[in-house]
C-alpha positions in Angstrom: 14.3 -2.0 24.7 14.0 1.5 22.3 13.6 0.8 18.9 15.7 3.6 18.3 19.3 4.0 20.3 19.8 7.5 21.7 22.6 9.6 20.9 25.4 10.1 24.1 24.6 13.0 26.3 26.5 16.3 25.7 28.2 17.5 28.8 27.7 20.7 29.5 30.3 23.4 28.7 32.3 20.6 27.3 34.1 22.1 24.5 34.0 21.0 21.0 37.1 20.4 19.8 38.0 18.9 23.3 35.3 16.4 22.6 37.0 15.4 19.4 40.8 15.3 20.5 39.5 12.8 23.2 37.3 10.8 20.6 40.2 10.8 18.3 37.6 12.4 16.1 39.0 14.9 13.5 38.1 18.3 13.4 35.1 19.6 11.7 36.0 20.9 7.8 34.3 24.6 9.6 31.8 26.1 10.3 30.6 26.6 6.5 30.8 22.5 6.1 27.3 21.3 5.6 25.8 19.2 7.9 24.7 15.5 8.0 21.3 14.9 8.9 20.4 13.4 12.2 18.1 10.7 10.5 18.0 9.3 14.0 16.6 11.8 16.3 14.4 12.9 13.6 13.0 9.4 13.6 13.0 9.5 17.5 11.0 12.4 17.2 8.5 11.2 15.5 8.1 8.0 17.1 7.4 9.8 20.5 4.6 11.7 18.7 1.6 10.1 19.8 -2.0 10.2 18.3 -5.3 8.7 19.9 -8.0 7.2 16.9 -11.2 5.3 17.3 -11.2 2.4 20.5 -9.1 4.5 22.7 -5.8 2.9 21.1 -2.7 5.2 20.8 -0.9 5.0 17.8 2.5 6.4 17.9 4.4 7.3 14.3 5.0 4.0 12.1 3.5 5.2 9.0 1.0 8.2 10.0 1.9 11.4 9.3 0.6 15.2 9.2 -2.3 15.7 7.7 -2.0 18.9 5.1 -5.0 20.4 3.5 -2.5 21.4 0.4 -0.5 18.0 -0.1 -1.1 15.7 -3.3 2.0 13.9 -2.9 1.8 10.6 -0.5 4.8 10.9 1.9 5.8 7.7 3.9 7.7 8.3 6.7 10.9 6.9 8.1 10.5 3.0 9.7 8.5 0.3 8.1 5.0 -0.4 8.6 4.7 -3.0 11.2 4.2 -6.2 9.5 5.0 -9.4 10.1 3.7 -12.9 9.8 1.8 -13.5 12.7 0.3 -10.2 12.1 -0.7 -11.0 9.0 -2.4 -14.2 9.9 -4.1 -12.9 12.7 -5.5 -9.9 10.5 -6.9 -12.2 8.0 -8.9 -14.1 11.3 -9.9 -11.0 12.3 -11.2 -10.1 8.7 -13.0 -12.8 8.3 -14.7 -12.7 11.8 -13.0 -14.8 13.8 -11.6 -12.1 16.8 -10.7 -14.5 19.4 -8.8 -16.5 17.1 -6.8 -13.6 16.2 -6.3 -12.2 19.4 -4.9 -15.6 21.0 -2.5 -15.5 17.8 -1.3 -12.4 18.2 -1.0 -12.8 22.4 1.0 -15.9 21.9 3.0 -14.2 19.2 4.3 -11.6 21.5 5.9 -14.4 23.7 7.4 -16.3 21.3 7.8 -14.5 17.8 10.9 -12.2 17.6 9.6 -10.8 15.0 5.7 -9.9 16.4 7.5 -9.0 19.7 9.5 -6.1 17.9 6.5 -5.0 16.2 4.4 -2.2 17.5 1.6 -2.5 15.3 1.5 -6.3 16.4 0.9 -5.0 19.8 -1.7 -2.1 18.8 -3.7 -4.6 17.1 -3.9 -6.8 20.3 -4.7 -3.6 22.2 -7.6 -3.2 19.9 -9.0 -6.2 19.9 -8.5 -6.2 23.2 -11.1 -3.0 23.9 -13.0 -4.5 21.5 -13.5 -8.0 23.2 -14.1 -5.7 26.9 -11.2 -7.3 28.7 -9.6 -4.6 30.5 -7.9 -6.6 32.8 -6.1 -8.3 30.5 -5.8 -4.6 28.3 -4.2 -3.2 31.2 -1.7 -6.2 31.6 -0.5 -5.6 28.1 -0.3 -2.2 28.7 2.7 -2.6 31.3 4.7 -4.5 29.4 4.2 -2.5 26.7 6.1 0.2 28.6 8.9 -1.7 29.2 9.3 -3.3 25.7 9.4 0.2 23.9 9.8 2.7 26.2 6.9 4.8 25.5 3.2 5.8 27.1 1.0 2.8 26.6 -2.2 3.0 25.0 -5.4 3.9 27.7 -8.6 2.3 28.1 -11.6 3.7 26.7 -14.5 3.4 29.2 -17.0 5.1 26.2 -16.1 2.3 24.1 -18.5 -0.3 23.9 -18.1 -4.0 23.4 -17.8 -4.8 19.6 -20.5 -6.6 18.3 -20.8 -8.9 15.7 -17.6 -10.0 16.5 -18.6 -14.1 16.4 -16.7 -16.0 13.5 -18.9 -15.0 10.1 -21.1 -17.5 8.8 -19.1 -20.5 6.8 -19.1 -19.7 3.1 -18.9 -16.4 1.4 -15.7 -14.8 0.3 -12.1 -16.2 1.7 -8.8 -14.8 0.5 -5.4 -15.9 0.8 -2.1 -13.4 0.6 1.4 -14.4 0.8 3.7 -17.6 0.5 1.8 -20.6 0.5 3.6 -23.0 3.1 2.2 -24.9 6.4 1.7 -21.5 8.8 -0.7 -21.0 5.5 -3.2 -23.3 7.6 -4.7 -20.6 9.8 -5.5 -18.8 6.7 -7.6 -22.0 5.0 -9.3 -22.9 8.6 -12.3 -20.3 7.5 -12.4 -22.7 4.3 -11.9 -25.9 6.0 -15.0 -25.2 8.2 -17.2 -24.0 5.0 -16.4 -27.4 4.0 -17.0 -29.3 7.0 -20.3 -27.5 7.4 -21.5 -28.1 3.7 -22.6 -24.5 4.0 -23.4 -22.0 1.4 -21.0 -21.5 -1.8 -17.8 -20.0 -0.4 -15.5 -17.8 -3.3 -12.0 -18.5 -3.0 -9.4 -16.0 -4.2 -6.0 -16.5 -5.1 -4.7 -13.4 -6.5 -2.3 -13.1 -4.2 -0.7 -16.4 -3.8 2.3 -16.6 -6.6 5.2 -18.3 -4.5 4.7 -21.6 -2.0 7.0 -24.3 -0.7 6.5 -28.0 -0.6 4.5 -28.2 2.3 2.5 -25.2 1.5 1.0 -26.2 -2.0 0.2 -29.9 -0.8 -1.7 -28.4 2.5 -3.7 -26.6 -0.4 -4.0 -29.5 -2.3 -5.7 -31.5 0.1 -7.8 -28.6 1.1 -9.0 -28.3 -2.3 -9.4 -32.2 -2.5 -11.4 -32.6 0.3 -13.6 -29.6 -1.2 -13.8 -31.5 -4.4 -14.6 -34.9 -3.1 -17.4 -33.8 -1.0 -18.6 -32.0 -4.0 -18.9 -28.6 -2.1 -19.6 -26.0 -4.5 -16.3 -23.6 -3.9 -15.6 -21.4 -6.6 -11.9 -20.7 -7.3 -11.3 -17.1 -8.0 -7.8 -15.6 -10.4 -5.9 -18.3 -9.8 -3.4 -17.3 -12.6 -0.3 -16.4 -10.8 -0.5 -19.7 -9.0 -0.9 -21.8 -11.6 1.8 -20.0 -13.9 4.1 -20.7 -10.6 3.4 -24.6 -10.4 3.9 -24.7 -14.2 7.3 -23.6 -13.9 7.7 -26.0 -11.0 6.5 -29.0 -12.8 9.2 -28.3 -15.4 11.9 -28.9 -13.0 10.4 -32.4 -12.7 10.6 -34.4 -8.8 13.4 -31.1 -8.1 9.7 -29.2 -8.0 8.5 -30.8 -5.2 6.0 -33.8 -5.1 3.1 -31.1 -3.5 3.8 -28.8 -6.6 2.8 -31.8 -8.8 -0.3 -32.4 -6.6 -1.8 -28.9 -6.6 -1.3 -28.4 -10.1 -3.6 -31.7 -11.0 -5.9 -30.5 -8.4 -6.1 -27.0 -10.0 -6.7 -29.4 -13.8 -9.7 -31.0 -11.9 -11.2 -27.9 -10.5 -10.4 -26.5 -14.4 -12.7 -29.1 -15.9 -9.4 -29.8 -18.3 -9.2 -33.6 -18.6 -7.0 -33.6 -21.2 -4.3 -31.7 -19.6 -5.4 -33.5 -16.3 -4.3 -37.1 -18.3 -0.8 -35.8 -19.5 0.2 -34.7 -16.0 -1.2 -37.8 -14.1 1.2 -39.7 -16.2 3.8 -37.7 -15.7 3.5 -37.7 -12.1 3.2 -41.2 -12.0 6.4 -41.4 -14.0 8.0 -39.1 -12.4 7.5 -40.3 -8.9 7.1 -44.2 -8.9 3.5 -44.1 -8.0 -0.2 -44.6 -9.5 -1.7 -42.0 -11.3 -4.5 -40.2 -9.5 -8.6 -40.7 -11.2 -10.0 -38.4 -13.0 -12.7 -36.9 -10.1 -14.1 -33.4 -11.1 -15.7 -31.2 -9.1 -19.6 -30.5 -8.7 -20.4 -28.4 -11.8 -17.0 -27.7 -12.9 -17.5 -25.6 -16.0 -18.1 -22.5 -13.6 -15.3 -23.8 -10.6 -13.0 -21.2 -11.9 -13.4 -17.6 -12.1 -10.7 -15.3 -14.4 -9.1 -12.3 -12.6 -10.2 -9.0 -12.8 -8.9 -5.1 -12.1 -10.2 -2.2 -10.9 -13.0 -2.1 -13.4 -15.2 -3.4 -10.8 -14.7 -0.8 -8.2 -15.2 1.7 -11.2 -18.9 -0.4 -12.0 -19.8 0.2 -8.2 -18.4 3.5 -8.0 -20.8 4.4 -10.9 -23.9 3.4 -8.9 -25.7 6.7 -7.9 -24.6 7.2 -4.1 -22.7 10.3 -5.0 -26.7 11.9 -4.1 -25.8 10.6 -0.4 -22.5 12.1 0.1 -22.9 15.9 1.8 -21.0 18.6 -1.0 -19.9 20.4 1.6 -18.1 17.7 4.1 -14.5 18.4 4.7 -14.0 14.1 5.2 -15.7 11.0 4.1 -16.9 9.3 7.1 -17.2 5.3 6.7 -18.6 3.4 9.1 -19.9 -0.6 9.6 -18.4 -3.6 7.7 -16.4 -3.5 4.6 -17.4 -7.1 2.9 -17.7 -8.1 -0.8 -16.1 -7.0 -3.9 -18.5 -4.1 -4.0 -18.6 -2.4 -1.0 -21.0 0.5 -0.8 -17.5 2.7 0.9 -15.2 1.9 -1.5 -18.0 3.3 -4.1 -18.7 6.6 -1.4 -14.7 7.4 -1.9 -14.7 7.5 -5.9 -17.4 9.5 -5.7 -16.6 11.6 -2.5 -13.5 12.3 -4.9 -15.5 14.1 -7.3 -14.3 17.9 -7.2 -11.8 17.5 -4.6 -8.0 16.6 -4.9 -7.6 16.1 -1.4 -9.9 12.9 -0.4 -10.2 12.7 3.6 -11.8 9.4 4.8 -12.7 8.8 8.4 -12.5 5.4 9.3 -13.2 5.9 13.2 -16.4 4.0 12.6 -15.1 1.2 10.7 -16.2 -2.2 12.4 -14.3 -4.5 10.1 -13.0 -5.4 6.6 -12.6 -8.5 5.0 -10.3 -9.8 2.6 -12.6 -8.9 -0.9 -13.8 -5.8 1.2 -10.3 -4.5 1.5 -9.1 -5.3 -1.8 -12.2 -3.0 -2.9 -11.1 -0.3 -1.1 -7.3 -0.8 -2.8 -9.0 -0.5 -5.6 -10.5 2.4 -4.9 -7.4 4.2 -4.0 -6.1 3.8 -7.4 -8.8 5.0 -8.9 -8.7 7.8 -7.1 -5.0 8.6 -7.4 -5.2 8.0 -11.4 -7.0 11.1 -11.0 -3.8 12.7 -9.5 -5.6 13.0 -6.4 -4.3 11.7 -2.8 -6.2 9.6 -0.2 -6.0 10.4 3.3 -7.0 7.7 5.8 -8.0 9.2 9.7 -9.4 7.2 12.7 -8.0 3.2 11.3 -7.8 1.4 14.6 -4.7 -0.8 14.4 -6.3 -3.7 13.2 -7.9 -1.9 10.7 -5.0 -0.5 9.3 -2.8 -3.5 9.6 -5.6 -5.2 6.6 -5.4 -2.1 4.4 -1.4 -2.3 4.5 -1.9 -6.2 4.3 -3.7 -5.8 1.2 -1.3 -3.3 -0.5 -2.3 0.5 0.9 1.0 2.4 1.5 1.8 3.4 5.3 1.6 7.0 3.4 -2.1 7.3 3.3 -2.3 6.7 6.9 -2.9 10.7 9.0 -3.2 11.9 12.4 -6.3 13.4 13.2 -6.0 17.1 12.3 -6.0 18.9 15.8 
């Protein structure tokens, strides 16, 4: 099925106005009457208009555009960027080094989500991780139904690709994100966390920046999570947790209306807080307020330093003003990253501030990129707006699907996304 319906067939020599009287059209106002725009051949057009980037995956329109070496405005085109949720979740697997995992999500996705099935970036990303994990035969499966579903050249198989490696789920611990509504499907996202815990393995940082809505069933699967974290006194350290917790407040307000898991995750967030007084208000509250016992007072192993305070795009500035500008060729039309973006400093995300100094065009090539994780990509975001409060645009070349499908997660617009300039 064509994303995009086609416009009836002109017969040849079929006069105009004869074409209206049968249509019961009215006639045109003349030939001086401007002209609507055809919108949808123009986004036809340029969703034919193909473009081959790093892992021999073809990515057709959806968010890339020319590349100009004059332009300082970002221009998104037409159609949106791809997303949905089982791309999401399978993106955040992927970033934190768990491929299979996110291939088998987004594979049974395409079967049975409406939403993942419609989506051509779902289907890219499954493509790359596809060349990535060497299964052809399973690559070239895809690729026929990928014909049929939209009508268009599937992507080819790369034989100068090789295997991806390091590809094995990263070592428990280290950083773990989160990133939209907190509710049950949110479980796939906390499994990274869940085996950290399991494992008793190094200190893992948790951020929560993201997370500012939930549901019932959301906030008391993080509740537990957090409990069990707690109890087994693993040493997790929650990071900007302020949207969250100014959510459940307002929740708590409405009383049992706010959802008994509301009530649980804000106590557990009072633990992790080290604030036993506010801790012993709620718990009476809650017992109150639900008919039940109030929970102990339990805190976490040293909890003065559990929770860490947000920050901005200071910290990108700090690392940008490490000296690797010496690195960087003065001459190079692009930027070329390569390896794995991890950590809240990334050595890339510090190469493009300072790859930005005396140039208003910033070209990145991300062909090379093996990975970014959660804190890794948030760097880069940062990095971005640094650069752009310097009225200077960002151009990113080369993202291979899954790639691209974190930066977007993570807030990059579909704008700084170009084909490779010919």
């Amino acid at each position: 099925m064509s994303l995009f319906s086609k416009a009836p067939a002109k017969k040849p020599g079929e006069p105009r106005a004869d074409a209206q009287a049968r249509a019961g059209a009215r006639p045109s106002a003349g030939a001086g009457a401007p002209k609507t725009p055809d919108w949808r051949g123009e986004a036809e057009r340029g969703r034919r208009s193909g473009k081959t980037v790093g892992g021999g995956i073809t990515i057709t329109g959806f968010g890339l555009v020319e590349p100009s070496p004059t332009r300082r405005v970002i221009e998104v085109t037409h159609g949106n960027a791809g997303m949905c949720a089982v791309l999401e979740n399978a993106v955040l697997l992927f970033a934190s080094g768990h491929a299979d995992p996110a291939r088998a999500l987004l594979a049974a996705g395409i079967e049975t989500d409406a939403e993942a099935r419609a989506s051509p970036l779902a289907w890219l990303s499954l493509f790359d991780l596809l060349q990535r994990g060497a299964d052809r035969g399973a690559f070239e499966q895809l690729a026929l139904r990928y014909v049929v579903q939209f009508e268009r050249s599937a992507p080819t198989w790369d034989d100068s690709i090789r295997p991806a490696v390091g590809q094995q789920p990263a070592a428990p611990g280290g950083y773990i994100g989160m990133i939209g509504k907190l509710t049950a499907a949110s479980a796939v996202q906390l499994e990274p966390l869940r085996r950290a815990i399991a494992k008793n393995a190094s200190q893992a940082r948790f951020d929560l920046a993201a997370i500012a809505e939930f549901d019932a069933a959301g906030a008391q699967l993080l509740a537990d999570v957090l409990g069990e974290a707690r109890l087994r006194q693993y040493p997790l350290r929650l990071q900007r947790p302020e949207n969250l917790i100014r959510a459940l407040d307002a929740a708590v307000k409405l009383g049992r209306e706010g959802g008994e898991g509301a009530w649980l995750l804000a106590l557990e967030l009072l633990q992790w807080r080290n604030d036993r007084a506010a801790f012993d208000d709620l718990a009476v509250e809650y017992a109150v307020t639900f008919e039940v016992s109030p929970p102990s007072w339990e805190p976490p192993l040293d909890p003065e330093s559990s929770v860490e305070p947000g920050g901005d795009a200071g910290a990108t500035r700090a690392a940008a003003g490490e000296n690797v500008a010496a690195s960087l060729p003065a001459e190079a039309e692009s930027l070329a990253l390569s390896g794995v973006v991890a950590g809240p400093r990334p050595e890339q995300a510090a190469k493009v501030v300072a790859f930005a100094e005396g140039r208003e065009i910033v070209q990145v090539d991300m062909t090379h990129v093996e990975r970014i994780d959660f804190v890794g990509a948030g760097a880069m975001y940062n990095a971005v707006q640094t650069v752009e409060e310097q009225r200077k645009a960002v151009q990113f070349f080369g993202a291979s699907p899954i790639i691209r499908a974190m930066l977007l997660l993570i807030g990059v617009s579909p704008g700084h996304f170009f084909k490779r300039a010919s």
